[in-house]
C-alpha positions in Angstrom: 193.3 50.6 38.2 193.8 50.3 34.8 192.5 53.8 33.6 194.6 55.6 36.6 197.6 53.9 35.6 197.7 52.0 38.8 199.5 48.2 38.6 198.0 46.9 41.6 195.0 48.2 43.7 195.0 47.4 48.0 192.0 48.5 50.0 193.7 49.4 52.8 191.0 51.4 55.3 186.9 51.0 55.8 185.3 53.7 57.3 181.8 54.7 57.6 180.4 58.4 57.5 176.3 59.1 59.1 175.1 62.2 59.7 172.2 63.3 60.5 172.8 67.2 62.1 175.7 69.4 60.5 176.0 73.1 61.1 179.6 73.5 59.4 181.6 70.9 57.6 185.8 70.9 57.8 187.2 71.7 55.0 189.8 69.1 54.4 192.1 66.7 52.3 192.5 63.1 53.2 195.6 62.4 51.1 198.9 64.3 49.3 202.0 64.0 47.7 201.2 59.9 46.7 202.0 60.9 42.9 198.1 59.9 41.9 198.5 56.6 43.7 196.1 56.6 46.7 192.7 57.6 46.4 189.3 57.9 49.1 186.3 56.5 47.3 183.1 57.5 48.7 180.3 55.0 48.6 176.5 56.6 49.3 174.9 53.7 50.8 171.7 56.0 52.3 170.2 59.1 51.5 167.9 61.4 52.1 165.1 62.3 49.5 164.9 65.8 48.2 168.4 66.9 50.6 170.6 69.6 50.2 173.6 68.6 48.5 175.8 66.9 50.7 179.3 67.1 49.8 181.3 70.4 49.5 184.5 70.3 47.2 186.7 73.1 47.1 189.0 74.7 44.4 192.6 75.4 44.5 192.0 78.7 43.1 193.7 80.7 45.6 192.7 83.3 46.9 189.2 82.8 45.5 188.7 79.0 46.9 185.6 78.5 44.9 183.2 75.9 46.3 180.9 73.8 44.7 177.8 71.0 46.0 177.0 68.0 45.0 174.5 65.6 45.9 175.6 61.9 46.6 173.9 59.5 44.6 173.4 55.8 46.6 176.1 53.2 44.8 177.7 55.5 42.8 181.5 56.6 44.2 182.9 59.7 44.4 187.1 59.4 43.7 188.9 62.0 46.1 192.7 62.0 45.4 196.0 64.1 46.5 194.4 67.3 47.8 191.4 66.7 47.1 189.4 69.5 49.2 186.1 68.4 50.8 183.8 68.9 53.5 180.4 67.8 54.9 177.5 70.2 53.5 175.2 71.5 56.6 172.3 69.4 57.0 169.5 69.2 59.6 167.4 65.7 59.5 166.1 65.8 63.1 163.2 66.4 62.5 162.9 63.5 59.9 162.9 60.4 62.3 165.8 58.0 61.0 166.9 60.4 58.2 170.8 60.4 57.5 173.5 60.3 55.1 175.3 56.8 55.2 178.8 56.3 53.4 181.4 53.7 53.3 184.8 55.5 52.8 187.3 53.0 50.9 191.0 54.4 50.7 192.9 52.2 48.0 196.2 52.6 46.8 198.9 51.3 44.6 201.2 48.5 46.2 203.6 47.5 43.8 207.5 46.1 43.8 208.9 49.5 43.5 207.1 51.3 46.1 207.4 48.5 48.8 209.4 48.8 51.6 
């Protein structure tokens, strides 16, 4: 927490993400308005060789919205924070028998004596 300014750091949600078929991913945010004090980290735990990339992030460029792709790399985290826009990138491993994307999703935020209710 140290180089985000945070005092105290409380995992507060586990979630897993596996896909294995998407046609069209949602175009979301998972958190906003927390001042830069909760974040989703995304943990690749699987992949698939040679994918397409796998995670879309979108700009706030309005009214462009330009996307970009990137590939998740197994143990390294991707840090999402206040409107942070992502989706799912298409993918189609059916044909691959047991291929899919696996991620842990940790969302962490700052608990400290000031914020606590």
């Amino acid at each position: 927490g140290n180089k985000l300014g945070i005092d105290a750091l409380v995992a507060y949600q586990l979630t897993f993400i596996v896909v294995s078929h998407c046609e069209q991913g949602f175009i979301h945010h998972d958190t906003h308005n927390t001042g830069d004090r909760t974040y989703n980290v995304i943990i690749p735990l699987e992949t698939v060789e040679d994918s397409p990339p796998e995670l879309i992030i979108q700009g706030t460029d309005e009214p462009v919205f330009t996307q970009g792709r990137l590939n998740y790399e197994e143990n390294i985290g991707i840090l999402l924070g206040d409107f942070a826009e992502h989706a799912t990138s298409e993918c189609d491993y059916r044909d691959e028998p047991g291929a899919m994307r696996l991620a842990a999703t940790l969302y962490i935020t700052d608990v400290n004596e000031d914020n606590v209710e």
